[in-house]
N, C-alpha and C positions, 0 to 999 in steps of 0.2 A: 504494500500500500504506500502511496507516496502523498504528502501533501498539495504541490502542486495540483493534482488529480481532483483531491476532495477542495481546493480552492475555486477550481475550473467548474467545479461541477455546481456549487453553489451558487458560481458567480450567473451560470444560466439558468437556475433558478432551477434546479432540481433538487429533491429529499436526499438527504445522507440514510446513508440504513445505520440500525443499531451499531454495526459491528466498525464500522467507518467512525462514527461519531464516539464511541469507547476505545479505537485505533486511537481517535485525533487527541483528546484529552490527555489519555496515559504516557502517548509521546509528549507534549507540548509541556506535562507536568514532572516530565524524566529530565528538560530540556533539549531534546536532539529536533526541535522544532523549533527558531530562534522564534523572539517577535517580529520578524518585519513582515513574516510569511503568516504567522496567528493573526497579526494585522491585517492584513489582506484577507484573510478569511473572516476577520468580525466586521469589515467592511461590505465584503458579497453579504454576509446574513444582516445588514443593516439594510438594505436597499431588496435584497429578495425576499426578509424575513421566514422564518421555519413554521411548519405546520405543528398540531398539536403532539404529534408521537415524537418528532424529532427537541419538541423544546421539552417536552418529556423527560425522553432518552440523553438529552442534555444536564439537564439537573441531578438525576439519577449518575450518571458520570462525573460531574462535579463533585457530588457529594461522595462519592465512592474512590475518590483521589487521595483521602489521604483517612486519618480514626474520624470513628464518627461517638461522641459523645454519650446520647441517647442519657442527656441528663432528667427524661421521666422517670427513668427506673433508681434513681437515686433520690428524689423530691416529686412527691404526687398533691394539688396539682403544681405545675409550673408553669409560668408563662416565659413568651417572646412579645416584645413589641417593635414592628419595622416601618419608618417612613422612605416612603421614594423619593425624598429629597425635596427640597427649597430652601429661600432664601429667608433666613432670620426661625429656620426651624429645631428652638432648642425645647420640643414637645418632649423627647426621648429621656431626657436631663430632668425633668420634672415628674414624668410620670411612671417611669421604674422606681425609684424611691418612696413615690406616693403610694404604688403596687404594695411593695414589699410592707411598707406603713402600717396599711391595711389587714398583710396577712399573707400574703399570695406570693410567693416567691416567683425570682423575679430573675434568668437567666439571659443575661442579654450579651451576645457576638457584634459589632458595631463599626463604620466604615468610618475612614476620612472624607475629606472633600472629594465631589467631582465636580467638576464644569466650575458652571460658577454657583452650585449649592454647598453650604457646610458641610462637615462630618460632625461626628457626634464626639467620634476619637479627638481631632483635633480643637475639642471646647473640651474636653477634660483634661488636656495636655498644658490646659493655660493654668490648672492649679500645679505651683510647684508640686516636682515631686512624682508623681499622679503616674503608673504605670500602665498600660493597658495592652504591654504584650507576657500574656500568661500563660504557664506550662498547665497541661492536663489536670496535674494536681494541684497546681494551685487554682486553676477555675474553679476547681469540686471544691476544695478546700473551703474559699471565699462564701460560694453559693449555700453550703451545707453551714457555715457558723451566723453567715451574717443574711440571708434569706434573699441576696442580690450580688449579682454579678457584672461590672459592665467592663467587657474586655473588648480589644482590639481584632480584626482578624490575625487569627493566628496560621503559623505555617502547617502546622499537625493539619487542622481542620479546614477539610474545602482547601486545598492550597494551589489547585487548578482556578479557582475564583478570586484568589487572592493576586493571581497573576493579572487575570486576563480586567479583573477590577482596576486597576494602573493600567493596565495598556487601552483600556475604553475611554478612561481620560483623556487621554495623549491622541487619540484618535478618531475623534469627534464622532463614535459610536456608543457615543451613553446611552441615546434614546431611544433603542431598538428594541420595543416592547417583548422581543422573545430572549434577547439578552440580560432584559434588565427582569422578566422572570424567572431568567433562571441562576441570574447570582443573588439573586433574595432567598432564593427557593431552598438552593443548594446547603447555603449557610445552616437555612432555619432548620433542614431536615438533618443536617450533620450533626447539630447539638443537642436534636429531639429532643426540646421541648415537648406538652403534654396542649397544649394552648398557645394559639399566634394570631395576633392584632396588627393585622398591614393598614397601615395612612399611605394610600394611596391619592397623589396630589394632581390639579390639572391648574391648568393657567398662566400666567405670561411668564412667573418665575418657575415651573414644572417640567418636567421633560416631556409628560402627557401634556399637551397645549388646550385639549377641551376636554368635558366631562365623558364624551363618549371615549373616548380613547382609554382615562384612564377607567372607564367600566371597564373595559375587555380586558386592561393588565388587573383587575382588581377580582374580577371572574376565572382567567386563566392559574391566577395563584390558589385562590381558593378551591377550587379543581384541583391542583396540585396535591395540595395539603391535603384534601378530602382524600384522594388515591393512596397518598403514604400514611394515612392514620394519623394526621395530625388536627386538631380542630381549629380550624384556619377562620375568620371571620375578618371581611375589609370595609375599613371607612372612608366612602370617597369624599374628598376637602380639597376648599377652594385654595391656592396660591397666586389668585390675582392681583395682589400685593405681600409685602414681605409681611411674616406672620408677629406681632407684638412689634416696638420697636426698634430693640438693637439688631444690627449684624456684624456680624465679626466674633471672633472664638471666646475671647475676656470678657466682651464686652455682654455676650449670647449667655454666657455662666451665670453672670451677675443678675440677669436679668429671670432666667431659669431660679434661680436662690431668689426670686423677690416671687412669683408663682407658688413656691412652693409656702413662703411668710402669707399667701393672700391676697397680695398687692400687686400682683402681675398687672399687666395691659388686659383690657377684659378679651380681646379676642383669642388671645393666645391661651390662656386663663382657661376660657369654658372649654376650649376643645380639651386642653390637658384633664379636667377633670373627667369631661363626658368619659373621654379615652380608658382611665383609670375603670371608671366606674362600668364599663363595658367590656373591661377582665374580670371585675370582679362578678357578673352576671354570668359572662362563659363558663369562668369556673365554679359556678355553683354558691359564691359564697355568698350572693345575693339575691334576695329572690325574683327581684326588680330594680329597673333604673332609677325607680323612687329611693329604695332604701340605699341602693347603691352611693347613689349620689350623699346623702344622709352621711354613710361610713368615709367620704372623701373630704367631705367639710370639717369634720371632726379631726381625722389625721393632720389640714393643715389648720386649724384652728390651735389644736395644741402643740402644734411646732412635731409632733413624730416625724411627717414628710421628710424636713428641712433634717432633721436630727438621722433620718435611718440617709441621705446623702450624705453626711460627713460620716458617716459610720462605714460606709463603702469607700469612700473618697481616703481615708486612714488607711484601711485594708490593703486597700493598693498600692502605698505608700506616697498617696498625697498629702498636703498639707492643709485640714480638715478645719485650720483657723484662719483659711482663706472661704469656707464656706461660713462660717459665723461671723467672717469682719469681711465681705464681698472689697471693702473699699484696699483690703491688701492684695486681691487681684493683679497683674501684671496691668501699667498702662501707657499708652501713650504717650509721648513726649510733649505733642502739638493735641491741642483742640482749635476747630477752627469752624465757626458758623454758616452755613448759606441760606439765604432769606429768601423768601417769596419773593419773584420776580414782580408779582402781580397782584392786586387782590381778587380775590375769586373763593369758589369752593372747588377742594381736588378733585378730580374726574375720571382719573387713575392716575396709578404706578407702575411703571415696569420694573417688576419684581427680579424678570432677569436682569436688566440694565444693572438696577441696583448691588446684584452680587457681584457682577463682571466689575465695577467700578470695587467695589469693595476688596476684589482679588486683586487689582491694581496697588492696592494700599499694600499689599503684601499678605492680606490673610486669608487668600486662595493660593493655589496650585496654576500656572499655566503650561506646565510642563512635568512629568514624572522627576520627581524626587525633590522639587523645588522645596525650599523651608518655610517653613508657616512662621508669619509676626503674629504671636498671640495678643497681640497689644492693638492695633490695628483694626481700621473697620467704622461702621456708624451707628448714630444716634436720630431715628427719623424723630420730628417733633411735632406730627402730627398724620394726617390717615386721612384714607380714600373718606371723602362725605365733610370731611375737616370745613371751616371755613377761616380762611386768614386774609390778614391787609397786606398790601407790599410790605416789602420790609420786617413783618414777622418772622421767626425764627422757623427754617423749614428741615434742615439737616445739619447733625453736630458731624462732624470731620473729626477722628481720630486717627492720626499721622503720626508716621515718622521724620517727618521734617516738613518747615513751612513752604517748601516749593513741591513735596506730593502733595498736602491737601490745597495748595492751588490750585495743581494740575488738573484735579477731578471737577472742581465749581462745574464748568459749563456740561459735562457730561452727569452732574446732578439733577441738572433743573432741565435737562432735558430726559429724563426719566418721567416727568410729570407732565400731567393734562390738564387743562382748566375748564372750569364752566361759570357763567354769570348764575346760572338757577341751581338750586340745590340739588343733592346727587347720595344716593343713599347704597352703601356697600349692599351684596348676596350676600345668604347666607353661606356660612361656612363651612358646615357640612351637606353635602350634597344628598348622597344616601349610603346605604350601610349593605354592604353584600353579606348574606350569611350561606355556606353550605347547604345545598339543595338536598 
C-alpha cells in the first residue's frame, strides 16, 4: 500500500476501505509517513469530505493508535465535556469544576489553540506552574483523589490525533466536519468516559458558519458515541460574537474565576451553568433541569465551584493562589483603549476577526509550534445590542508593547457593525441533540 495511492484516490473523491484507512493511521503514527504527504491527504478529505463508515473507520483508528483509558470502569458515573471551538470560549474552565462541585466526576483530555479559536490547555498554562501533560497514572491518580481531571493531549492517548490536530492548524483544514468529528470523537472514546457533552458552535467566530452545518457535526458525533456505548448528548450554541468579554488565555482564566464567584458576563454565565446542569441530568443525578439548575447555584453560591478549580489547579502543580487572587494572573505590559468610532447600537461582531486580531497580539498560534503570550489578548467593553456614543470605551488592548496595540486599532473597529435602530442578540443556545 502506498500513500500517494490513498492520496490520489481521495483526492477524486473516492471511499478509502477499512483496511487502507487502518494502513494510513498506523503508518503516519509509526512516522514513515512524513507531514507534507498526511497534509495532502487532510486536504483531499477537506474538499471531498468522507462518508459515514469511513469517518467511522477513522475514529475507530485514531483511537486504537495508541492505550485507551476506559476511565468508566475506574469512576461510575463520569463525564467529558467538549467545545468545537470559538472565540473568548473559556465554558470548559468553569464548568468541569462546577461538574465535579456538584458530585459528578469530571474527566477531561483538552486541546490548544487552533485557527484563530483558544485552547482550553493554553488558558491553564497562564496559571504559573499548571501542568497538563500527564502520565497514565497520574491522570487516574488526579481523577480518583480529586473527582476532576483536566489534562493536555497526551502522547499514550489518540497520538494519531495528536499529530494530525497540529498539522490541521498549519493547514487551513480545521473545518472539515469529518475531520473535526473524528478528532473529538477519537479523544473522547480513548478515555471512555461513561457520559459526553459536545458544544457544538456555529457562527462568524465557529468553524460551523451556520446552525445547519453545525447540526450535522452535532448529529454525526452523537451517532458516534451512540455506536461505541458512550452517552453522547450535543448543544448546538451561537458564536456570532465572542462569548463573555475577555479573549486571550490570562485574560479568559480570570474571567472563567469571576463565573465560577457568580459575577460572570451573563451570556457566558447561563450557558456555563445550563451546561453543568445538563450533566448533571445525563447522569442521573438530577431528576430535572429544574433541580439541576437548583444544585449549580448552590455550588457557586458557596464558593465549592471556584474552591474544587484551585483544588485541580494545585494537583497539577499550579499555582492555586492565582485562582483566589485572579489579579496575580500573568499581565500585560501595555493596556490601550479603542472607542466607538461612532455612536450607534452594535449590529455585530466578527467573532472570527476578533480572534485573528487577538493571535496577532501573540496569544494565538499562526504556525505549529509558535509560543503563546499568556498575557496578551482583549477586553471587549460592551456587546452585540450595546448602545454607545462616539468616543465611549469599545475594546481594552492588552499588548506587549505600544506599537502592537497600535497596530491592531483599525483592524478592531472594523470587526464591528453599526445601526441607528436598536438590535437585539439570538439566543444562545440553538437546540440540544440527544441520542435517538
Amino acid at each position: 500500500m502506498q500513500i500517494v495511492e490513498l492520496i490520489s484516490k481521495k483526492r477524486d473523491g473516492e471511499a478509502l476501505t477499512t483496511e487502507q484507512i487502518d494502513w494510513l493511521i498506523d503508518q503516519y503514527t509509526r512516522d514513515t509517513i512524513p507531514d507534507y504527504q498526511m497534509a495532502a491527504w487532510l486536504m483531499a478529505v477537506y474538499w471531498r469530505g468522507m462518508d459515514a463508515r469511513e469517518t467511522s473507520d477513522l475514529t475507530l483508528a485514531m483511537m486504537r493508535s495508541g492505550e485507551q483509558l476506559r476511565v468508566r470502569d475506574i469512576v461510575t458515573p463520569v463525564v467529558d465535556k467538549h467545545s468545537t471551538g470559538g472565540v473568548g470560549d473559556k465554558v470548559t474552565l468553569a464548568v468541569a469544576p462546577l461538574t465535579a462541585a456538584c458530585g459528578v466526576a469530571v474527566s477531561k483530555m483538552t486541546g490548544r489553540g487552533l485557527g484563530h479559536t483558544g485552547g482550553t490547555v493554553d488558558k491553564l498554562e497562564a496559571i504559573d506552574g499548571f501542568r497538563a501533560t500527564l502520565s497514565r497514572t497520574e491522570f487516574i491518580d488526579i481523577l480518583t483523589k480529586h473527582n476532576i481531571v483536566l489534562a493536555g493531549q497526551s502522547q499514550d492517548l489518540a497520538p494519531a490525533d495528536g499529530k494530525m490536530y497540529a498539522l490541521r492548524d498549519v493547514t487551513a483544514t480545521v473545518s472539515s466536519l469529518s475531520l473535526i468529528a473524528t478528532s473529538i470523537m477519537s479523544k473522547k472514546l480513548a478515555i471512555g468516559s461513561s457520559h459526553l457533552l459536545l458544544d457544538v458552535k456555529f457562527g462568524s467566530g465557529a468553524f460551523m458558519k451556520t446552525q445547519e452545518q453545525a447540526r450535522e457535526l452535532a448529529v454525526a458525533m452523537v451517532e458516534i458515541g451512540k455506536l461505541a456505548g458512550m452517552h453522547t448528548v450535543a448543544a448546538i450554541t451561537s458564536m456570532e460574537q465572542p462569548l463573555g468579554y475577555a479573549v486571550g488565555n490570562a485574560l479568559e482564566m480570570a474571567e472563567a474565576i469571576k463565573i465560577l464567584h457568580g459575577r460572570g458576563p451573563r451570556d457566558i454565565s447561563e450557558l456555563c451553568y445550563h451546561e453543568v446542569a445538563e450533566l448533571l441530568v445525563m447522569t442521573g443525578n438530577a431528576p430535572g433541569m429544574s433541580e439541576a439548575k437548583q444544585q449549580v447555584e448552590r455550588a457557586v453560591r458557596s464558593g465549592a465551584g471556584v474552591a474544587k478549580l484551585a483544588e485541580v489547579i494545585a494537583a497539577q502543580g499550579g499555582d492555586a493562589g492565582q485562582v483566589e487572587q485572579p489579579s496575580l494572573l500573568p499581565a500585560a505590559p501595555v493596556r490601550s483603549m479603542v472607542v466607538a468610532p461612532r455612536s450607534g447600537y452594535i449590529a455585530g461582531i466578527d467573532a472570527e476577526k476578533i480572534g485573528l486580531v487577538s493571535m496577532s497580539l501573540g496569544a494565538g498560534r499562526f504556525k505549529k509550534g509558535d509560543p503563546i503570550d499568556h498575557r496578551t489578548g482583549l477586553i471587549l467593553q460592551a456587546k452585540l445590542g450595546d448602545q454607545l456614543r462616539a468616543g465611549e470605551p469599545l475594546v481594552e488592548v492588552h499588548a506587549r508593547t505600544e506599537s502592537e496595540a497600535e497596530s491592531v486599532h483599525d483592524a478592531l473597529l472594523a470587526c464591528y457593525r453599526w445601526s441607528e435602530a436598536s438590535v437585539t442578540a439570538g439566543p444562545l443556545i440553538g437546540e440540544v441533540i440527544h441520542p435517538s
